[in-house]
N, C-alpha and C positions, 0 to 999 in steps of 0.2 A: 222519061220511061225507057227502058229497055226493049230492045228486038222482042215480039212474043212470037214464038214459033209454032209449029204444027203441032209439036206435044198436048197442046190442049184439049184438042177436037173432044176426046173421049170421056174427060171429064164435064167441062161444058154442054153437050150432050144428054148428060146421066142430069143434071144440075136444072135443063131444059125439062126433060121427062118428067122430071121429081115436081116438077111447077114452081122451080125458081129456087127451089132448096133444099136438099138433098141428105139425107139422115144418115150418119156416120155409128158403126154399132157402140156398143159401152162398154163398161170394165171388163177383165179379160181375167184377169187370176182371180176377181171377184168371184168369179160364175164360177171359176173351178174349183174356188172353196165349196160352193154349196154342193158339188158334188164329191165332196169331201179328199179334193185335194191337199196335201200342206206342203205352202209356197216359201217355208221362211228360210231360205237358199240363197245365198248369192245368183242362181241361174234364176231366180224367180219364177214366173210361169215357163221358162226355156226348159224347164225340167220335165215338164212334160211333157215335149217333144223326143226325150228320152223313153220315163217311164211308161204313158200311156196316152199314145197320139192318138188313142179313137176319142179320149174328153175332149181332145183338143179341138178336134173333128165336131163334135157333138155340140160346144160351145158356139161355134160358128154357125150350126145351122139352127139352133135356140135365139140367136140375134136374125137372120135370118127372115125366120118365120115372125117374129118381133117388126120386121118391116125396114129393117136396115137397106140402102142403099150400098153401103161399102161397109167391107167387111177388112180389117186391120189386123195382120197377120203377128202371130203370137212371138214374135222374133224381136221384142222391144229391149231385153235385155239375155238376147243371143248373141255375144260377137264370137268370133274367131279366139282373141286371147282367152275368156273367157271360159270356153270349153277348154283346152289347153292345160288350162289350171287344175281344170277337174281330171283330165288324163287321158281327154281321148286326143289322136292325133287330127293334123289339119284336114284329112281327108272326111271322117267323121264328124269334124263340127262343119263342114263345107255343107255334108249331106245334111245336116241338121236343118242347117240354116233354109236350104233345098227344101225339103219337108214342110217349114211352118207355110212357105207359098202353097208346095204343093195341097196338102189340107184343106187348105181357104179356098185354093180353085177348086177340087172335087166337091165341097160342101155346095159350093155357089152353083156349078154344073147341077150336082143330082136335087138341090133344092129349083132351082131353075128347071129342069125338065120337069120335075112334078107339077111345078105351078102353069107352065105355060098352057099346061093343056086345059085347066080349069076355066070356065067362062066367067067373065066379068072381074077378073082378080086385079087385085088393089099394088100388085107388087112390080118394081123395075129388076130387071136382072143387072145384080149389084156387080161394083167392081172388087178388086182385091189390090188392097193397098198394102205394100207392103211395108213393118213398120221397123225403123233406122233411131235407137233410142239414141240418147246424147253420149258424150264422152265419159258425165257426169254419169248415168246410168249404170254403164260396166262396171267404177269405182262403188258403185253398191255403197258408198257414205255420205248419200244426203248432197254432193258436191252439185247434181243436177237444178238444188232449188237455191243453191249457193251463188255458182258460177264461178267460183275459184278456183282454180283448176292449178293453181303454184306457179311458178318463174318456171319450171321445167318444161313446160307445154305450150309449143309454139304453132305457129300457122302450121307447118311440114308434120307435123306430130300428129295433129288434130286432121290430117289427109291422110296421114301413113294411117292412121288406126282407122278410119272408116273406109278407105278403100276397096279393099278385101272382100270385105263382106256387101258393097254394095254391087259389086261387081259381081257375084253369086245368085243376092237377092234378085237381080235384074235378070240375068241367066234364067231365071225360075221361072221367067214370065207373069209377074203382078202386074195389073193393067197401070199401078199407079205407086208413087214410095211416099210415106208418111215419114219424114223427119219429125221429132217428137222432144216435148220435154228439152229444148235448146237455150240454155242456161244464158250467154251470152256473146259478142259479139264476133269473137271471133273465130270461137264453133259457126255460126251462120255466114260466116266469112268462106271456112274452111271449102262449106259445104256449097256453095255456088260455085266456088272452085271448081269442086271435085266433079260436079254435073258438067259445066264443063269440056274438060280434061276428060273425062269417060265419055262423052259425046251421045248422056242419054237422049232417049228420042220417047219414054215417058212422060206423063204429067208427073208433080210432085209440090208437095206442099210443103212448108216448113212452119213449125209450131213452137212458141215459147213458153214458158213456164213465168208464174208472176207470183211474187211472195207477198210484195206492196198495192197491185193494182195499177201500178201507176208502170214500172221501168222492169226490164228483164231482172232476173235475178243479182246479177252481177252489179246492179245500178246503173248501168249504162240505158239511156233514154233509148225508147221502143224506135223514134226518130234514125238514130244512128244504124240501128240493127233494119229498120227499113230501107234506107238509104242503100243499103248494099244488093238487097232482095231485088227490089226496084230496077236493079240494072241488068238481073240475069232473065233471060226468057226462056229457061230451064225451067223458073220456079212459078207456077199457075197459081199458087193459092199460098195464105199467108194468115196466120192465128197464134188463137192461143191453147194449150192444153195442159188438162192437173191444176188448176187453180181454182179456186175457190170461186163457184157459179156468182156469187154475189157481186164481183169484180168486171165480169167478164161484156156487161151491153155496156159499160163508158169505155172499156177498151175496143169494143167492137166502134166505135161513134170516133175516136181516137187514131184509130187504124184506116177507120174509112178517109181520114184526112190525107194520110200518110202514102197511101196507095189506091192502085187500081185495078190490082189484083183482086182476085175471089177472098173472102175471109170467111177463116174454117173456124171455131171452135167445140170443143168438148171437152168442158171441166171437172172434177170431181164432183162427188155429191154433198161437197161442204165439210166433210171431217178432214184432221189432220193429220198427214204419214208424219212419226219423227222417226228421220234416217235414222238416227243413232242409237235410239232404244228399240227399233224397228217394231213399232209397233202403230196403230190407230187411236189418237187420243178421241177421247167422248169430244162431241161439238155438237151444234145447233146443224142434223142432217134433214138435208131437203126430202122430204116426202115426192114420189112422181108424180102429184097433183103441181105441188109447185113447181117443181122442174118444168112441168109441162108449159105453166103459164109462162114461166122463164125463156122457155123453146121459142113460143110466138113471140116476144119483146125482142129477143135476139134476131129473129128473122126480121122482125119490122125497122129493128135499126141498121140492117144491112148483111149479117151473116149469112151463104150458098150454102155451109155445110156445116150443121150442127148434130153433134152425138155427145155421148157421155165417157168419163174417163175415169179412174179409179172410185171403187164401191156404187158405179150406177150399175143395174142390172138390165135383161132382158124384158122386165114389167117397167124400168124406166125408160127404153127406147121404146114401146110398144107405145108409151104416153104420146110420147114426141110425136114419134112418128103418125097419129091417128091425129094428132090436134094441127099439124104441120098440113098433114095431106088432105084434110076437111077443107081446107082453106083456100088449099090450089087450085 
């Protein structure tokens, strides 16, 4: 096992408060659909950081009031080149990026002061993770559930392009960064690196994407991509996220072998994104009754931090979270 450092305390903490397990919020362009966002953008929900940061705002405290512990800032598919492409300069997508933290702290704050005053209130004053999508994410073609990433992209690649913007997101002050959707190994190579090299003094967790159940995307064994995790004491916590809930408690029993680290997950709600027609195919979707049961199975084979990830709502962490916090 790796040094673990004082980055922890504040998640640990929150994980302690919550009664051992701590509720992560849910889908994020899901929710801006229903208030009639349209997401189907290369900047994905990052576009609404543009056109109208008060949904943005509004989303965060509809999870919130949901009973969210940490709140997962809308920056998953915001980077630096990214904006660039669409035209504004680096100074504008800096402040973007700025933005999606700052939102999620004033939400957390004036939700937070409301509730403190209330007697007997069921709520922790949540963190604000800030979230670091994959390499695969900015390419916006499915390569995040792939892991292929070409001959062209090396360790130094895969640092040069998340640098930037993690050094921003941290600037912004998130109490926490959610690496996401990490395809394979040596994006999670990159990314211990780069913690690091930048000499964060954050918690942070780092989350893989699974197509099989079984091996990150790329086929490289969860084994391998732990091995690496395992040596940084940068990194507190270690899951999976966007995969299909039915995969996710033999990966959690799996992972528990693997490490001793916190294991985070929050998977989709069972349907399937296909990058390339960019669309949602029909599947078998979990209703928030079974999500819910899913919530406690997950927690009793070992997961500290469970939420929802693409198509779960504010009525599916509200499950969670009432069936989770019953219990503690």
């Amino acid at each position: 096992m790796g040094k673990e450092n004082t980055t922890a305390s504040s998640l640990d903490d929150l994980i302690e408060k919550a009664g051992g397990c701590a509720v992560i919020d849910g889908g994020f362009a899901t929710q801006l659909e229903t208030h009639g966002a349209s997401i189907n953008d290369p900047l994905w929900s990052a576009l609404y950081l543009i056109k109208q940061p008060h949904l943005v705002k509004r989303v965060h405290l509809e999870y919130l009031e949901a009973g969210a512990d940490i709140l997962v800032t809308s920056s998953y598919q915001a980077t630096i080149p990214g904006f660039l492409s669409r035209g504004l300069s680096i100074e504008e997508a800096e402040s973007l990026l700025e933005k999606s933290v700052t939102l999620a702290v004033e939400a957390r704050d004036k939700f937070w002061d409301a509730v403190k005053k209330v007697p007997g209130h069921n709520y922790n004053r949540a963190l604000v993770a800030a979230s670091i999508g994959s390499y695969g994410a900015y390419l916006a073609d499915g390569s995040e559930y792939s892991g292929n990433y070409g001959p062209g992209v090396d360790l130094e690649k895969l640092k040069d392009f998340h640098r930037r913007r993690l050094q921003v997101l941290v600037e912004s002050g998130p109490d926490l960064l959610a690496f996401e959707t990490i395809p394979n190994k040596l994006e999670a190579q990159a990314l211990v690196e780069l913690l690091e090299e930048e000499n964060i003094q954050i918690p942070s967790w780092i989350c893989f994407s699974s197509v099989d159940g079984e091996n990150a995307p790329s086929g490289e064994s969860f084994k391998e991509c732990l091995d690496i995790i395992n040596k940084s004491g940068k990194v507190n916590a270690v899951g999976i996220n966007c995969a299909p809930p039915q995969f996710v408690e033999n990966l959690i029993c799996y992972f528990k072998e693997l490490t001793k680290k916190a294991i985070v997950v929050y998977p989709n709600s069972g349907e399937v994104w296909d990058g390339r027609a960019k669309k949602w195919l029909p599947s078998k979707c979990l209703g928030d009754g079974k999500f819910e049961s899913f919530a406690t199975r997950w927690r009793d084979s070992g997961a500290k931090l469970i939420g929802g990830c693409c198509r779960t709502t504010p009525s599916t962490i509200q499950a969670v979270s009432k069936v989770l916090k019953e219990r503690s």
